[in-house]
C-alpha positions in Angstrom: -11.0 -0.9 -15.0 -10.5 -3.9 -13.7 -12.4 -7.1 -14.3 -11.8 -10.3 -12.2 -11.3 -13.2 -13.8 -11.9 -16.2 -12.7 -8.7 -18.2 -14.9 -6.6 -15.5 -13.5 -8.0 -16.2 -9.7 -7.1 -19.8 -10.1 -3.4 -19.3 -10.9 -2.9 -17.0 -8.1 -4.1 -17.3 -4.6 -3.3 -14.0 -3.3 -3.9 -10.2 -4.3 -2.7 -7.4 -4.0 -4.2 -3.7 -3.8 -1.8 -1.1 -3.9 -3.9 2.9 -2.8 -2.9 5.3 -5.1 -4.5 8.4 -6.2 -4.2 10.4 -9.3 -2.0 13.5 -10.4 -4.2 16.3 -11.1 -7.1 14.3 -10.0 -6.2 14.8 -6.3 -4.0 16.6 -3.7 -0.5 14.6 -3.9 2.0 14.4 -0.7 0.4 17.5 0.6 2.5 17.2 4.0 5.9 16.4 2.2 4.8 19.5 -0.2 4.7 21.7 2.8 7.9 21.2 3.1 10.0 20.7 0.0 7.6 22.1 -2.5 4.6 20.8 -4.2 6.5 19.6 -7.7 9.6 17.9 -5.3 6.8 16.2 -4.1 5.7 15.1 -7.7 8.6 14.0 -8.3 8.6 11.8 -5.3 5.1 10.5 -5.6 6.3 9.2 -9.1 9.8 7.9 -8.4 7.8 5.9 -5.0 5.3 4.8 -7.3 7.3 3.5 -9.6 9.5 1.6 -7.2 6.6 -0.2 -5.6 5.6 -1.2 -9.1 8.9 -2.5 -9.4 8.5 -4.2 -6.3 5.3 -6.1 -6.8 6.2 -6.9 -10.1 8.6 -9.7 -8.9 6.2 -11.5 -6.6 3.7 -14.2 -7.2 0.7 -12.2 -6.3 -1.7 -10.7 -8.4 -1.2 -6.7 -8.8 -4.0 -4.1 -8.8 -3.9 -0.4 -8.8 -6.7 0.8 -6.3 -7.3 4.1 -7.7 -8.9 7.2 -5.4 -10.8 8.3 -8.3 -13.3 6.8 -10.5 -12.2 9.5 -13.4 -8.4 8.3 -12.9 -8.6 4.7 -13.6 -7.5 4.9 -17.1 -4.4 7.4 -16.2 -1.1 6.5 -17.6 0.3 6.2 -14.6 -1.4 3.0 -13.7 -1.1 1.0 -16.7 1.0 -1.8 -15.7 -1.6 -3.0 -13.5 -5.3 -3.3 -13.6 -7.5 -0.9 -12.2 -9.7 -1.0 -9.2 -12.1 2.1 -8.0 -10.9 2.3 -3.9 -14.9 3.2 -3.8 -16.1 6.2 -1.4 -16.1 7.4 2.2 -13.4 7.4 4.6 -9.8 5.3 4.2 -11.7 2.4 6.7 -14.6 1.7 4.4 -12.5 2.1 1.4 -10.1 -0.7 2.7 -13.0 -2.9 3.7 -14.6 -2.4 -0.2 -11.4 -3.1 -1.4 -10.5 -5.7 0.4 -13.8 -7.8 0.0 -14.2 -7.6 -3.7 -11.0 -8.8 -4.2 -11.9 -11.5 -1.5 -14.5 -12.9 -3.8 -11.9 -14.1 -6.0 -8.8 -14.5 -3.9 -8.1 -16.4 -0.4 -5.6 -13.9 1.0 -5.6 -9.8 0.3 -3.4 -7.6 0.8 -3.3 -3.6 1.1 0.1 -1.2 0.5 -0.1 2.2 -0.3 2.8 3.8 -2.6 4.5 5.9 -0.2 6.5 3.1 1.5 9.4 2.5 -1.4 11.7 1.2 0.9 9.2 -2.1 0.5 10.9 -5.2 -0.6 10.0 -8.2 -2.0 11.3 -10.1 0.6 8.5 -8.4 2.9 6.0 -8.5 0.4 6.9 -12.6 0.6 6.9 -12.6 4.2 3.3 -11.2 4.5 1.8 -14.0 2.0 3.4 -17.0 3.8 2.1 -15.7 7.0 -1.3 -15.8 6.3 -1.1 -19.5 6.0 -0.8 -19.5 9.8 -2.3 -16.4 10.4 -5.7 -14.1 9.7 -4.1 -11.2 9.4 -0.8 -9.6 8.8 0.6 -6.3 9.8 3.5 -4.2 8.6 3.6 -1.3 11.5 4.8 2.4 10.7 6.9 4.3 12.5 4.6 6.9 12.6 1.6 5.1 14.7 0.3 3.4 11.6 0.5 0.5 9.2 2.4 0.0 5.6 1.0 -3.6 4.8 -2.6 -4.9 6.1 -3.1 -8.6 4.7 -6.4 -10.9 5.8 -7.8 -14.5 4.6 -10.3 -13.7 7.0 -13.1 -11.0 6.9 -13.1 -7.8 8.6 -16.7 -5.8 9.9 -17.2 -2.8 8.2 -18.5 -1.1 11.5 -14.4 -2.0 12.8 -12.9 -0.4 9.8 -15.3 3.1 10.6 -14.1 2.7 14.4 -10.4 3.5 13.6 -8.7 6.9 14.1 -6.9 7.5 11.0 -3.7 9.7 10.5 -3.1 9.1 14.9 -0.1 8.0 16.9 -2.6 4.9 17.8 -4.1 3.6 14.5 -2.3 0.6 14.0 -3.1 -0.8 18.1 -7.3 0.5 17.8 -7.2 -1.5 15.0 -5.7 -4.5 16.0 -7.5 -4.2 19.4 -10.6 -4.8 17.3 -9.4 -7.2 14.9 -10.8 -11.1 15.8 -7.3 -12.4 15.9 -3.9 -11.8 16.8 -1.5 -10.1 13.6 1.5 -11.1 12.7 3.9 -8.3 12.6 6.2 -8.2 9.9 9.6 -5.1 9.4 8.3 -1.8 11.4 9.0 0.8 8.2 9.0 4.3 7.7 5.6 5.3 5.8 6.4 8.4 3.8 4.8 11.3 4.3 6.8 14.5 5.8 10.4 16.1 4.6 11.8 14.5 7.7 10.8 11.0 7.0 13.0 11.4 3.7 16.3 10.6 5.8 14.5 7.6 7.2 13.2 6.2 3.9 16.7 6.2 2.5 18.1 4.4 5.5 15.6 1.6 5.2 16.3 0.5 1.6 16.9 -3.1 1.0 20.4 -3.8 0.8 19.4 -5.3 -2.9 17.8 -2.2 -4.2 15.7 -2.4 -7.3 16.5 0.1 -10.5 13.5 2.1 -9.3 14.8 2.2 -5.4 18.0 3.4 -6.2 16.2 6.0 -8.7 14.1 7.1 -5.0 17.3 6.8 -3.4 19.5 9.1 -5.9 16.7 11.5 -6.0 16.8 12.0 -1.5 20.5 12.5 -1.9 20.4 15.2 -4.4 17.1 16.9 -2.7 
């Protein structure tokens, strides 16, 4: 699990928590299983995983895995990283405990999830500069929602509880609510249905990592 050290918060200014949850701990992809099969989707989950890894690993930010389930946090799976329980309730109060214990040790915070592996570090880059002009970053989904939050700022916990989740209007309540204007980085595809595959794979970097052009082999050959 992870412990924050203080050394390690001074040689980093920014952090970042990537949602994950745990094979065999919890439901994986159960939309994209729906349509391609619960072990395709597996196989997905791990390939996306890993590519975000990959991603993160590259930029000056400090990584941590924040893991759905307390009995996952010493899973394989997230061993590059150190571990951080995403706590309980709903997806807003978990983002707001996430997001304010890693603001006691770090000015700017960011939240991904695992299922965007189109993500570069170009974007990743982009959303840390910005909050030196900006409270709050946004990377909008396709799908009504958000790949990338980012704050230096804090955020109510009765705001985060006020957002419908999983709706064609999630990303706009929220930023309706939020105490200052977002900056909007790359609208991207957050994966989550068979037909969102096609869009994934057109939204790769044009410098793709070794794990994105694993993700990207792998929709080709689906």
């Amino acid at each position: 699990m992870a412990v924050l050290e203080a050394d390690e918060a001074e040689d980093m200014s920014a952090a970042v928590a990537i949602f994950v949850k745990t094979p065999g701990l919890s439901p994986i992809k159960t939309r994209l299983a729906a349509g391609i099969g619960a072990k395709a989707a597996l196989e997905f989950y791990h390939l996306s995983v890993k590519a975000v890894e990959e991603t993160v690993s590259v930029v000056d930010i400090k990584p941590f895995w924040a893991v759905a389930e307390k009995e996952g946090l010493d899973h394989p799976l997230w061993a590059e990283f150190e571990t951080l329980h995403s706590g309980e309730g709903g997806l807003g109060e978990r983002q707001h405990y996430v997001c304010e214990t890693l603001r006691r040790e770090y000015k700017n915070v960011i939240l991904i999830g695992a299922d965007a592996p189109q993500l570069s570090p170009e974007i990743l880059e982009q959303a840390i500069a910005a909050l030196d002009e900006h409270d709050f970053v946004i990377g909008p989904a396709h799908d009504g929602g958000y790949y990338l939050f980012g704050g230096c700022a804090p955020v109510e916990k009765d705001i985060w509880k006020q957002i419908p989740w999983s709706a064609d209007n999630t990303r706009e309540s929220f930023e309706a609510l939020l105490p200052s204007t977002a900056f909007h980085l790359l609208p991207l595809t957050d994966m989550d249905t068979e037909d969102d595959l096609r869009s994934v794979a057109d939204e790769m970097p044009e410098t793709l990592s070794h794990r994105q052009k694993s993700v990207l082999e792998w929709i080709k050959n689906l």
